[in-house]
Each structure stands twice: as structure tokens, then as C-alpha cells.
C-alpha positions as CSV (number, residue, x, y, z in Angstrom):
1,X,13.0,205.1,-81.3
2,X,14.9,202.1,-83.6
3,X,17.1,200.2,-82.4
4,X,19.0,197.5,-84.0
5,X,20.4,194.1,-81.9
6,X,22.5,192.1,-83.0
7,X,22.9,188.3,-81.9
8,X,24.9,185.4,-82.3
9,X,22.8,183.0,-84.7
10,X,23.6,180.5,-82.5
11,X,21.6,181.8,-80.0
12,X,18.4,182.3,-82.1
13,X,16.7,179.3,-80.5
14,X,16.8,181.1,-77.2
15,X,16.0,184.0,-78.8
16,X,13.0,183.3,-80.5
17,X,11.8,181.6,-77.4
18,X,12.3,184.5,-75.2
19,X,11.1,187.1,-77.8
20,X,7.8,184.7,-77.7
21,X,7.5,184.6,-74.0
22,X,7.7,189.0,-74.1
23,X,5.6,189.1,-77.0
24,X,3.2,187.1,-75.3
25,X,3.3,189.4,-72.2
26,X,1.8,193.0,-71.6
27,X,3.5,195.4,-73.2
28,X,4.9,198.1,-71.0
29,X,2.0,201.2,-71.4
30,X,4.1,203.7,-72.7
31,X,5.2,201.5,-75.7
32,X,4.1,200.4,-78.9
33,X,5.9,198.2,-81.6
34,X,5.4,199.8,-84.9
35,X,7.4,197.4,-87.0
36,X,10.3,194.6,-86.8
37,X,12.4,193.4,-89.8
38,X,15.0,190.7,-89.8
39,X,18.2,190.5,-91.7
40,X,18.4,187.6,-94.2
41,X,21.3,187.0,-93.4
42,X,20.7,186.4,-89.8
43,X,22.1,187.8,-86.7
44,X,20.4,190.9,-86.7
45,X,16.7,192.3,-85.6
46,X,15.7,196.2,-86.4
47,X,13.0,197.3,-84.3
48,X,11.0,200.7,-84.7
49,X,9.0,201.7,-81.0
50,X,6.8,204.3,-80.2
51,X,8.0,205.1,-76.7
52,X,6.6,207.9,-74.2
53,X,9.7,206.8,-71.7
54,X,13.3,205.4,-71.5
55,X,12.2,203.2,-68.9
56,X,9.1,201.5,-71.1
57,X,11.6,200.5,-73.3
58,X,14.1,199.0,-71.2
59,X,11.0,197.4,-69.5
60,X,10.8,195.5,-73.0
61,X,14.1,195.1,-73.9
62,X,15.5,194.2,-70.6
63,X,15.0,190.2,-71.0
64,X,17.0,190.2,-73.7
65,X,19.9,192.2,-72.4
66,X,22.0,188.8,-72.3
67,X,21.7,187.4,-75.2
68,X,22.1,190.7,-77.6
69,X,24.0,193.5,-77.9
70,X,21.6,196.9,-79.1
71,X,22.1,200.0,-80.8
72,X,19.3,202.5,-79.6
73,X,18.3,205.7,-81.8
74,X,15.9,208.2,-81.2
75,X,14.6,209.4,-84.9
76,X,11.5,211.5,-85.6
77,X,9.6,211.5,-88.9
78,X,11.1,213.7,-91.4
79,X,8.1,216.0,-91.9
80,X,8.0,216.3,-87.9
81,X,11.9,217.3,-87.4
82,X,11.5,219.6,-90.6
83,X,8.8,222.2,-88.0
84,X,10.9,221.3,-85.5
85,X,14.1,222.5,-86.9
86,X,12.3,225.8,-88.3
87,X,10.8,226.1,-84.6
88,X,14.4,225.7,-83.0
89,X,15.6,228.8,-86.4
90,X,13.0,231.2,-84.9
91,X,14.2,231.0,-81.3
92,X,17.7,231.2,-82.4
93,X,16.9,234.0,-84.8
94,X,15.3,236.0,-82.0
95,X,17.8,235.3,-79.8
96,X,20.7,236.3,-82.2
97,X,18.9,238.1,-84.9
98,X,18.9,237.0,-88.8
99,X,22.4,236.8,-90.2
């Protein structure tokens, strides 16, 4: 999953604090943090998760639900979607034969 929050930079004080105080906290089982960038310019965090459930990753996110406003996508790695897709062709193909 990535998502991408956006925040008022004049809130990044509180931020920072309060993305310390989770970071410093157990991370919810089901979820991993692969990577975080932040825009240069400011205002803006992209996140990319490893999550098993929706609710691990509102467990980590909720804290800063006041202070942010986040964009959630669910992406796969390319290589990963590619079999998927050719899975999902078969079954359709079988179904509905070749055209």
C-alpha cells in the first residue's frame, strides 16, 4: 500500500512530534514500513507499507487523522501484477473461450 498525506507546513512541529511518539511505539503486527520520502517542498509525506490488514494500517495512521489529509493506494510490484493479470486471462479465457 502507498499512501500520500498531505499537511499544512504549519503544522509540521506537531507533526514531527507525533510521527516520533508512533515511531517510537510498536508497530501494529500486520505492518511494515518499507520506505518514507518527503517533498522538498514541504507539506507532503509518501509512505510505502507492507500491510496484511486495513485495520493495521489505520492502527498506524489513526493518530494522525487530524492533522493530515491521506490518499491511500493499494499497488503490487509490477512483476507480481504481470502473473496476476495472466492468472485472471486464463480464468477468463476458460470461462469465455479465446477470442
Amino acid at each position: 500500500m502507498l499512501d500520500i498525506t498531505t499537511f499544512d507546513p504549519g503544522q509540521g512541529i506537531e507533526l514531527f512530534k507525533r510521527w516520533e511518539m508512533v515511531e517510537s511505539m510498536e508497530f501494529p503486527k500486520g505492518l511494515k514500513v518499507i520506505n518514507q520520502w518527503f517533498d522538498a517542498g514541504g507539506g507532503r509525506a509518501i509512505t510505502l507499507y507492507d500491510v496484511e490488514t486495513i485495520e493495521d494500517y489505520m492502527a498506524y495512521n489513526f493518530p494522525f487523522t487530524d492533522l493530515c489529509h491521506v490518499e491511500v493506494f493499494p499497488v503490487m510490484e509490477a512483476g507480481d501484477y504481470k502473473k496476476f493479470a495472466a492468472q485472471q486471462m486464463e480464468k477468463l479465457n476458460s470461462l469465455y473461450g479465446s477470442p
